[in-house]
C-alpha positions in Angstrom: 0.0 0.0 0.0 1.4 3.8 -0.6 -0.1 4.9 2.4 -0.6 4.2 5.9 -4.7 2.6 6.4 -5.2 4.9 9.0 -4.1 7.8 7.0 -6.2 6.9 4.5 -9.4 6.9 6.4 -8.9 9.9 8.1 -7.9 12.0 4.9 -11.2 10.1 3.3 -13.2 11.7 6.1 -11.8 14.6 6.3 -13.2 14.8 2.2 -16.3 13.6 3.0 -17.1 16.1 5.0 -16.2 19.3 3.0 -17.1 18.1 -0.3 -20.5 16.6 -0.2 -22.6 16.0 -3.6 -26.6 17.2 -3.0 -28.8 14.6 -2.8 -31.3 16.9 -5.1 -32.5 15.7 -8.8 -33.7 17.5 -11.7 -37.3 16.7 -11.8 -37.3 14.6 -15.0 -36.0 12.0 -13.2 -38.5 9.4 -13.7 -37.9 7.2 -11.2 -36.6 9.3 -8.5 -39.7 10.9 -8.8 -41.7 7.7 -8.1 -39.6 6.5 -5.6 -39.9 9.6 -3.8 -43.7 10.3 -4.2 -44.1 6.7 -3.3 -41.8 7.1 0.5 -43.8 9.9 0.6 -47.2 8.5 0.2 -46.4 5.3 1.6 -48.4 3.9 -1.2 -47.8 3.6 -5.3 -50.0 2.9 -8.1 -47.1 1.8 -9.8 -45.3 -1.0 -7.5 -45.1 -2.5 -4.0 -43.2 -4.8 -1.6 -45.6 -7.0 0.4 -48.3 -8.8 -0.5 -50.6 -5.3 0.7 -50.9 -3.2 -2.6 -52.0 -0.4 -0.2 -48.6 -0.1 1.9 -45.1 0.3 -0.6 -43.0 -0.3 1.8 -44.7 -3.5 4.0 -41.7 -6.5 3.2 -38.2 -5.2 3.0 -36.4 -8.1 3.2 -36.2 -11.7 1.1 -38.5 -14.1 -0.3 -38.9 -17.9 -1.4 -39.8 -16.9 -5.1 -37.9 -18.9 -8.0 -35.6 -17.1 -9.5 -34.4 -17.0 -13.2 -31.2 -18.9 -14.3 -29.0 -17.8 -17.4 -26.6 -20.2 -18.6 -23.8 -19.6 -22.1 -21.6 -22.2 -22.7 -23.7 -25.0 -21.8 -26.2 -26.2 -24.5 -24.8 -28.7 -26.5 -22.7 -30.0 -23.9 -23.0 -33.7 -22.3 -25.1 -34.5 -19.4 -25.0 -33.0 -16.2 -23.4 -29.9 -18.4 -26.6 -28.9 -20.1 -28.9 -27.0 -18.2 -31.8 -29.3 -19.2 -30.3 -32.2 -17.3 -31.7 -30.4 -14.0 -35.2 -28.8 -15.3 -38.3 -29.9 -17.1 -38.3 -34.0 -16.8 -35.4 -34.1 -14.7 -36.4 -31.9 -11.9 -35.3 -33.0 -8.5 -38.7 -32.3 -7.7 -40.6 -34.5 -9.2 -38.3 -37.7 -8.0 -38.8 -38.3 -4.1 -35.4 -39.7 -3.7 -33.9 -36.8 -5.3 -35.3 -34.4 -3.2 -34.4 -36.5 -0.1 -30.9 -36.6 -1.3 -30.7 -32.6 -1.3 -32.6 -32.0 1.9 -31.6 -34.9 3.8 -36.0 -35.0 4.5 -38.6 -34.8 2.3 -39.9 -31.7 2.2 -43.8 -30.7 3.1 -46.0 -30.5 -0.6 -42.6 -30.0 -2.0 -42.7 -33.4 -4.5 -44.9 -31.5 -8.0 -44.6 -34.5 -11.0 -45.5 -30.8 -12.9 -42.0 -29.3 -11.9 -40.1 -27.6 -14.4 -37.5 -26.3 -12.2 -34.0 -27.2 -11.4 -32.5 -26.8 -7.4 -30.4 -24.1 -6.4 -27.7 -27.0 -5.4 -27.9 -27.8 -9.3 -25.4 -24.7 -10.5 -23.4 -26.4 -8.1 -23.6 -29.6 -9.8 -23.2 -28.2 -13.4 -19.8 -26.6 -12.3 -19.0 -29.2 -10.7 -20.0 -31.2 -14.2 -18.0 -28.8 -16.2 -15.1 -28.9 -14.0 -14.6 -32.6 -14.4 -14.9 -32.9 -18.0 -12.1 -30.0 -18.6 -13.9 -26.5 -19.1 -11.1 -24.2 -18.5 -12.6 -21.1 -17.4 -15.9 -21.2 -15.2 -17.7 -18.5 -13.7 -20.4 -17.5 -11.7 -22.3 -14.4 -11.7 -24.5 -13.4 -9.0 -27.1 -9.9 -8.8 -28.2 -10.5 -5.2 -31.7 -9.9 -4.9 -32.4 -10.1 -8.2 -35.7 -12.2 -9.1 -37.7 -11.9 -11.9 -39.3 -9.0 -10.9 -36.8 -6.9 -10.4 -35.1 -7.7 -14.0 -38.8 -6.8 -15.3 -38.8 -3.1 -13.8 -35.0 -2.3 -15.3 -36.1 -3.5 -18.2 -39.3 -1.5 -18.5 -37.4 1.5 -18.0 -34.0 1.3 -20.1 -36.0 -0.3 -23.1 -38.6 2.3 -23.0 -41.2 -0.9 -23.4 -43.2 -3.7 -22.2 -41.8 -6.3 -24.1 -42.2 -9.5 -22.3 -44.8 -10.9 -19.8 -42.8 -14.0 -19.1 -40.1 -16.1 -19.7 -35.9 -15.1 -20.1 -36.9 -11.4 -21.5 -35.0 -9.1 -23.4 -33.2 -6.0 -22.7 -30.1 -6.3 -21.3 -27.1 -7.7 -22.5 -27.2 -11.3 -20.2 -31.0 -11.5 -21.6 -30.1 -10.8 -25.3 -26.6 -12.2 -25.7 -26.6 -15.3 -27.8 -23.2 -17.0 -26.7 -22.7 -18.6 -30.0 -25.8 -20.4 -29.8 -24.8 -21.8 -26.6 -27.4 -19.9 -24.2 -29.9 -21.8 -21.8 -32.8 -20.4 -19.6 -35.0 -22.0 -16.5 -35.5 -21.2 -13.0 -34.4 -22.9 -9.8 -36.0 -23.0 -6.1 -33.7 -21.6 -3.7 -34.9 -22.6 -0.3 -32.6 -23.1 3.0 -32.7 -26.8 4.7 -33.9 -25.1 7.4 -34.2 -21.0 9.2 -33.8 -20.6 13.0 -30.4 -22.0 13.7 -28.2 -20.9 16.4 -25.0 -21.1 17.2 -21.7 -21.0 19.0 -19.0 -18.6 16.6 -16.1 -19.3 19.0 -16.7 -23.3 19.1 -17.8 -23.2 15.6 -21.0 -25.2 16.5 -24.5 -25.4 16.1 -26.9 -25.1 19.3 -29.9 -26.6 17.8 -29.4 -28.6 14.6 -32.5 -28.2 12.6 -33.6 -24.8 14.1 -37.4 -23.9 14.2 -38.9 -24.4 10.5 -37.5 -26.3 7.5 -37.4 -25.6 3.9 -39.0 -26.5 0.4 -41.1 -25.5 -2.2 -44.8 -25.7 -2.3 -45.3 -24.7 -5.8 -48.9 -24.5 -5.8 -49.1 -21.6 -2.8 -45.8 -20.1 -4.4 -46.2 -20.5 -8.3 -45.3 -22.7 -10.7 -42.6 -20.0 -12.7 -41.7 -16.7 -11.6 -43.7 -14.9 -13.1 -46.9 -16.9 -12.2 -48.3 -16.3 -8.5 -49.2 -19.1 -6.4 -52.5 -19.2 -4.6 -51.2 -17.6 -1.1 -49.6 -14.6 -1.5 -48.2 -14.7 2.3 -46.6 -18.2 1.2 -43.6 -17.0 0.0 -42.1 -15.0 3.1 -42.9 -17.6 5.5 -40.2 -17.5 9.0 -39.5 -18.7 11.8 -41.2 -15.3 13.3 -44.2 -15.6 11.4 -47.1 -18.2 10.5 -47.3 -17.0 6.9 -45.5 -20.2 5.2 -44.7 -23.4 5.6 -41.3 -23.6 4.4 -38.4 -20.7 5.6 -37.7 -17.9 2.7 -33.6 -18.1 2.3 -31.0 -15.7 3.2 -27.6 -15.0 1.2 -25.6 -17.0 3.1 -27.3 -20.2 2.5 -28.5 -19.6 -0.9 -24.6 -18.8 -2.2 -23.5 -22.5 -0.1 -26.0 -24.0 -2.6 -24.5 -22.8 -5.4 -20.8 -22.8 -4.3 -21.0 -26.2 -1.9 -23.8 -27.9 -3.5 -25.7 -28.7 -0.1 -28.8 -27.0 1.5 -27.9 -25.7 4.5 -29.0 -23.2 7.6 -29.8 -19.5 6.7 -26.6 -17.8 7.9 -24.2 -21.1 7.2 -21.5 -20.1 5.2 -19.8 -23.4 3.8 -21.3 -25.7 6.7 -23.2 -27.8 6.4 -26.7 -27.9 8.9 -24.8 -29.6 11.5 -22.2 -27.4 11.6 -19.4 -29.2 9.3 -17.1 -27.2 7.0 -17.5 -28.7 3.4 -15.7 -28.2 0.2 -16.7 -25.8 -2.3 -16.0 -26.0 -6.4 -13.3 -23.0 -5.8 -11.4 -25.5 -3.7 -11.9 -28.0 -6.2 -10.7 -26.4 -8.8 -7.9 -24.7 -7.2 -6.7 -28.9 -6.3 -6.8 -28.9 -10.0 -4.2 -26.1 -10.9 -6.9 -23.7 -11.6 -6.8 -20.3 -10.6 -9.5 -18.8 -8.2 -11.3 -15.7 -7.4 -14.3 -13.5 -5.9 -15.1 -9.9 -7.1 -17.9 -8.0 -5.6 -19.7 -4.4 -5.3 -20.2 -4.5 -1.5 -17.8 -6.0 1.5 -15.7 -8.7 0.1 -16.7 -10.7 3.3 -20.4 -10.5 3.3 -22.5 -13.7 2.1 -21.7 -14.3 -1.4 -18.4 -13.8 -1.8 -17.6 -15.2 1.7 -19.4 -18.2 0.5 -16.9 -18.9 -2.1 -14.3 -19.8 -0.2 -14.5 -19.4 3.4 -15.9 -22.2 6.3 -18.6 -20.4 9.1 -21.1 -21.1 11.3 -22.0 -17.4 11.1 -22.1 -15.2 8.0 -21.7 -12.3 10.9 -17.9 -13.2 12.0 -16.4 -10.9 8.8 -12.8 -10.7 10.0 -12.7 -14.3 10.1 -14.3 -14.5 6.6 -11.5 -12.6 5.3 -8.9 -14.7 7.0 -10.1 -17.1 5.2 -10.1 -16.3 1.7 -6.4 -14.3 1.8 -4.9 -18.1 3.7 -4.5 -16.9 7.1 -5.3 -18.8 10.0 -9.1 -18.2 11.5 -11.6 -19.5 14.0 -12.4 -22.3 11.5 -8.7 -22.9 10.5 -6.4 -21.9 13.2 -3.5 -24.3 12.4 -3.9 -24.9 8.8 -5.3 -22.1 6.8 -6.8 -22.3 3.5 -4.7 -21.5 1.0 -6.7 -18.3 -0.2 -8.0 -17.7 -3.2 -5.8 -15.4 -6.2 -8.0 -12.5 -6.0 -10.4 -11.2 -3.9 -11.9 -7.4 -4.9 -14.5 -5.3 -3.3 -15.8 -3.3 -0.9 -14.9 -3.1 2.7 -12.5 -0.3 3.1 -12.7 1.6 6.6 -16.4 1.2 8.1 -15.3 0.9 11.9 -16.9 -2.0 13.9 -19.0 -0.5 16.6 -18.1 -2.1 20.1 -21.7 -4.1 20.4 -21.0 -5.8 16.9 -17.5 -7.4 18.3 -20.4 -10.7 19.6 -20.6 -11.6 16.5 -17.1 -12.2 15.8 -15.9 -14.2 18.2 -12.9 -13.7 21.0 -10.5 -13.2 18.3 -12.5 -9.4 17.1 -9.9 -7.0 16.9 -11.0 -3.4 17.3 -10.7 -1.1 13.5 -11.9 -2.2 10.7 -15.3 -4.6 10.4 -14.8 -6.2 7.2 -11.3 -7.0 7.1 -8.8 -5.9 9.6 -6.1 -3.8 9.1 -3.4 -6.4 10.4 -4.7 -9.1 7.8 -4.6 -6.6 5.2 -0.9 -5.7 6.1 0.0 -9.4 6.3 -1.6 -10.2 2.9 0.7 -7.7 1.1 3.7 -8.7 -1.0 5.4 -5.6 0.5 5.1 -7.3 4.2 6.0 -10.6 2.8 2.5 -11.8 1.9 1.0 -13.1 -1.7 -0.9 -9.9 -2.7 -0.2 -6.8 -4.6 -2.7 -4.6 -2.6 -4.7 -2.1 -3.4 -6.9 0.3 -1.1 -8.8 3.3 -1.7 -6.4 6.4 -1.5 -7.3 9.5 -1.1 -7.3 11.8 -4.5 -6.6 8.7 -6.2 -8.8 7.4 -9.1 -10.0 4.3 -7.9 -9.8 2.9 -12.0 -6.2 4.2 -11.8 -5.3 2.7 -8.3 -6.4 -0.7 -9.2 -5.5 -0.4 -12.6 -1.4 0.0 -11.5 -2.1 -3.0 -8.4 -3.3 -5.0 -11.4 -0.4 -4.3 -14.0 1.9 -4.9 -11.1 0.5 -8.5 -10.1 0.4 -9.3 -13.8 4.2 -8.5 -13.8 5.4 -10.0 -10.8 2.7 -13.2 -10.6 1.5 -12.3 -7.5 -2.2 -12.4 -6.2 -4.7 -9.0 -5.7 -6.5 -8.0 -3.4 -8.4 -5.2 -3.6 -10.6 -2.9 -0.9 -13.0 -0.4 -1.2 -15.9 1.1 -0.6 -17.7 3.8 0.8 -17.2 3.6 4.8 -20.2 5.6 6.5 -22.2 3.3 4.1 -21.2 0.0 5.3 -18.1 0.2 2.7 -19.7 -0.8 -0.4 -19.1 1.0 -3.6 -21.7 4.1 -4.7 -24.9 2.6 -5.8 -25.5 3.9 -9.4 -29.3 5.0 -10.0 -31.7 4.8 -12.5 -30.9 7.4 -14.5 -27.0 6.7 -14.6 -25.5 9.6 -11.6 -24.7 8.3 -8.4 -27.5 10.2 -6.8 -29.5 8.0 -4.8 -33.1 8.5 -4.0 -35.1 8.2 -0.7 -35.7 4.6 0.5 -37.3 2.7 3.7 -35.8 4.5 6.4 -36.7 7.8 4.9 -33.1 8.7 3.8 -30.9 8.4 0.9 -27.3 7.8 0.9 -25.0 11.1 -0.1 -21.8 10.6 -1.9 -18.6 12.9 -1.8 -16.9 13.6 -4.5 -14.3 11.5 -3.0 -16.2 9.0 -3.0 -17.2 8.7 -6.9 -13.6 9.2 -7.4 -11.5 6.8 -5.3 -13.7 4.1 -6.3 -13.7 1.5 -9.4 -16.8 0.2 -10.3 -18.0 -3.7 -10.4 -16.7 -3.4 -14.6 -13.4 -2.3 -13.8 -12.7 -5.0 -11.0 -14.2 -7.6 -12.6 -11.7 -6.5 -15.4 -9.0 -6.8 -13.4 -9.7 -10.2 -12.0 -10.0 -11.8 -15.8 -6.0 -10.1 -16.7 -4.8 -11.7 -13.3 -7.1 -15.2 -13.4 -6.6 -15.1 -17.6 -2.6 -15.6 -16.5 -3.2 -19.3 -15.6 -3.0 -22.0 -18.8 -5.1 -24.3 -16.6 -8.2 -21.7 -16.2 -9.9 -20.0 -13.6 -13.2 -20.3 -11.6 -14.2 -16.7 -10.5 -17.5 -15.4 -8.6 -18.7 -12.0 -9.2 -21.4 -10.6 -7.3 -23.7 -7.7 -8.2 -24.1 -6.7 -4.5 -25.9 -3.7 -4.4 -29.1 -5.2 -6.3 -30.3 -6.8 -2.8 -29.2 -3.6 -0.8 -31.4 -1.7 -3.2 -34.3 -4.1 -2.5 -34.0 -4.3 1.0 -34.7 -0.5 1.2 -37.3 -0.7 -0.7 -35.9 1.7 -3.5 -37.3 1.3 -7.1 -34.6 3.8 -8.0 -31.3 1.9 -6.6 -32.4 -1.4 -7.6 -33.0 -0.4 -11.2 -29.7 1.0 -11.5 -28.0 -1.8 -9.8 -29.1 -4.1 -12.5 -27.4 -1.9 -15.2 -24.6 -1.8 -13.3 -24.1 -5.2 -12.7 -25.1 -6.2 -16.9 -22.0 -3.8 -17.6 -19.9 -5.5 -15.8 -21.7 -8.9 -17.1 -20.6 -7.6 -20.9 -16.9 -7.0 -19.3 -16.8 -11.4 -19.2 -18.6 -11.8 -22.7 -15.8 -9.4 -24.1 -13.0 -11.5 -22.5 -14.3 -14.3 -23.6 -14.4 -13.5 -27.4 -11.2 -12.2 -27.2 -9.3 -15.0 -25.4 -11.2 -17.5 -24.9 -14.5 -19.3 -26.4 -18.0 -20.9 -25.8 -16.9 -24.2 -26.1 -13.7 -24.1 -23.1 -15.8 -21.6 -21.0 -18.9 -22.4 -19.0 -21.2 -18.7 -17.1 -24.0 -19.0 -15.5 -25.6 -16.0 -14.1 -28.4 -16.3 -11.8 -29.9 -14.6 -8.5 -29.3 -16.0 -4.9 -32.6 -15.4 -4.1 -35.6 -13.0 -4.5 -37.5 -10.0 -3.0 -40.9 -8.9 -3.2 -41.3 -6.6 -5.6 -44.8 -6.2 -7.2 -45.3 -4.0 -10.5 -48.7 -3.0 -10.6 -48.4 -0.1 -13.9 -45.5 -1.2 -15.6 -46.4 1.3 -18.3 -45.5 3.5 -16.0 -42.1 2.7 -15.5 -41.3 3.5 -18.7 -39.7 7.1 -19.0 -40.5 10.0 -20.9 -39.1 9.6 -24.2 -36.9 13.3 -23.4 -35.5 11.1 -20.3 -31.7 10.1 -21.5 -30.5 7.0 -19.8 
């Protein structure tokens, strides 16, 4: 690093403070202006969250809805590569043994001889497929939060029309791009083996195996596809704090151990499996193999998803032990032999300082600073301190393109690992959500505030494009091939606050940096050596009610 962390943080403060950006918005800013009148209202004509039409803001957190899969590189290919060899007749769930073999029960009115969908724990089993048989590069692309719903809303407004009522959809470039043919569609259930576990973060242990309500899919109550409802709208954002369901909406912790692990888990496992018991994911598989491995993401590179890559848990809450974990140091769940660490690991989590009360969650090892990563990992990691990563960290009147850009040339050079950290750190240290309407402006959400960038903070910051760049020059190094996870964070972040605004401009942001993998691909690669699947971890609950209305004025520019 060029500077001291602690410099850094002050001086980014310090800018913060004296160069804020207003939060106002010219008033042809279509959505803004819905999103507004609607946290103003609390009620919309246009859209809700909830199952009550009559309250915009009512559910603000996830649901059990299926969720749309995209897959390039896979049709044509031999079984268990082909995305058809998990959906339509060979749905887990129409075969009872199937679905006892992923649960380890049978689920409650979960067996459907109608199902057309595949498992969550499938995209684990097509890597996995893809993996044996010799694909060299495989990747998997994650918008957290984003169901079907949501990609329906951005659509509307960047395509100016209503063009689909079901199905994959068109409009952005991982709906339209062909992939030489090789392009696949379906859905998936993503529901948790079970919600209500607790546990024990320094023993690494699970208090109550089980916890209080189980998962499954009851595709009647909850629909058949995502776009059709089931016949109970309360179904699908059943808890263990409620009595609306009978099976347990996910979280991101369990839904990314699906896809990365291949078992169902406990919402909050990262890695483990319901008892407890760290398990191997495909990044670990393929790094046996030679393969070079990696996680890039738009919010703390040791929340859920990207955690979930790499790192072993009982709690998705114990972050400094998450990062540990994917740079090889020792950790609560490796204390003697660490994981090796992945090659690259890029993100947010720069600076946000772990209040006092949140140090539970981490275990007797906390260490006051820094809540996502601690400064002393971050020091250790570096090649300059006699660790495997060039590092790079936001800097004060430093382009963050630039910054990373150098870290990246650098590890190219000298063959080392990156690792990257950013982020903005009064907002939990993820990178500036991009709106709408393209500015970096966001509007009002649930709590009846809207986040205000410096413009510090726009500057010192790449975006989910440029890392994911990055990650491809430094993975693309290895002859052997890659596995690499990149997570469009700031799609769920936008959901959970309920903001039409955020969320639509977190799914352009995320199908830019999308298009950064297709472009590798045709330049150094090919459809028939690479495998991507991009998907969702799991759902909201978005309704559209005037989707007419979410298409702009035709003076608008987007």
């Amino acid at each position: 690093m060029n500077r001291a962390v602690s410099s850094s943080l002050l001086a980014l403060i310090l800018l913060a403070i004296v160069t804020p950006v207003s939060a106002e918005k010219p008033s042809q800013d279509h959505i803004r202006n819905i999103q507004a009148a609607a946290i103003k209202n609390k009620k919309s004509p246009v859209a809700h969250w909830g199952f009550d039409p009559e309250n915009y803001t009512q559910w603000s957190t996830h649901s059990l809805r299926l969720i749309p899969v995209y897959t390039f590189g896979t049709k044509g290919n031999p079984q268990g590569i082909d995305l058809n060899s998990y959906s339509g007749k060979n749905s887990p769930y129409r075969n009872k043994k199937s679905l006892e073999t992923i649960y380890g029960f049978l689920p409650e009115n979960s067996l459907n001889p109608e199902a057309e969908y595949l498992d969550q724990t499938n995209l684990y089993d097509l890597q996995q497929a893809a993996l044996k048989a010799g694909k060299k590069n495989i990747i998997l692309f994650v918008f957290d939060g984003m169901d079907w719903q949501t990609t329906k809303a951005a659509a509307l407004y960047y395509t100016g029309k209503d063009n689909y009522q079901s199905g994959r959809g068109t409009g952005f470039h991982f709906q339209d791009y062909p992939a030489a043919g090789t392009t696949q569609f379906g859905y998936m259930v993503t529901a948790p083996h079970n919600a209500g576990s607790n546990v024990d973060v320094n023993q690494q242990h699970v208090t109550n195996p089980g916890g209080k309500i189980r998962g499954g899919y009851n595709a009647k109550k909850g629909g058949p596809n995502p776009w059709t409802p089931g016949n109970d709208k309360k179904y699908l954002i059943g808890s263990a704090s409620n009595n609306y369901g009978e099976h347990a909406y996910p979280d991101s912790a369990n839904t990314a151990t699906s896809m990365t692990a291949g078992i169902k888990s406990y919402n909050n496992a990262i890695n483990v499996d319901p008892t407890g018991a760290p398990v191997t994911t495909i990044a670990h598989q393929a790094q046996q193999k030679g393969y070079s491995v990696g996680v890039v993401t738009s919010v703390p590179i040791t929340h859920a998803t990207p955690a979930a890559a790499y790192a072993h848990n009982v709690s998705r809450n114990d972050y400094q032990d998450l990062a540990r974990d994917l740079v090889g140091q020792t950790s609560i769940s490796h204390p003697a032999d660490p994981l090796p660490g992945l090659d690259v690991v890029l993100g947010g989590g720069f600076g946000t300082i772990e209040k006092p009360t949140g140090a539970k969650s981490h275990g007797k090892n906390f260490a006051p600073g820094w809540k996502y990563i601690t400064e002393e990992t971050l020091k250790k990691a570096d090649v300059k301190n006699g660790g495997k990563y060039t590092v790079a960290v936001r800097t004060p009147n430093v382009k963050g393109n630039e910054g990373l850009k150098q870290a990246t040339e650098e590890a190219v050079k000298n063959h080392t690992r990156l690792l990257g950290v950013y982020g903005v750190p009064k907002y939990s240290a993820h990178l500036p959500f991009q709106t709408a309407n393209g500015d970096y402006q966001p509007a009002v959400g649930l709590k009846n505030s809207a986040e205000v960038y410096s413009e510090a903070d726009q500057l010192e910051n790449p975006t989910l494009a440029e890392m994911t760049d990055s990650a491809l020059q430094v993975l693309g190094q290895n002859k052997q091939g890659f596995w690499l996870l990149v997570e469009a964070g700031d799609v769920d972040w936008a959901n959970h606050d309920n903001n039409l605004d955020n969320s639509i401009g977190a799914v352009k942001s995320g199908d830019a940096a999308f298009k950064v993998i297709t472009d590798w691909v045709e330049k150094n690669s090919n459809w028939d050596e690479t495998i991507v699947i991009l998907t969702a971890d799991h759902g909201h609950y978005l309704h559209i009610d005037q989707p007419q209305t979410l298409i702009p004025p035709k003076q608008e520019k987007k």
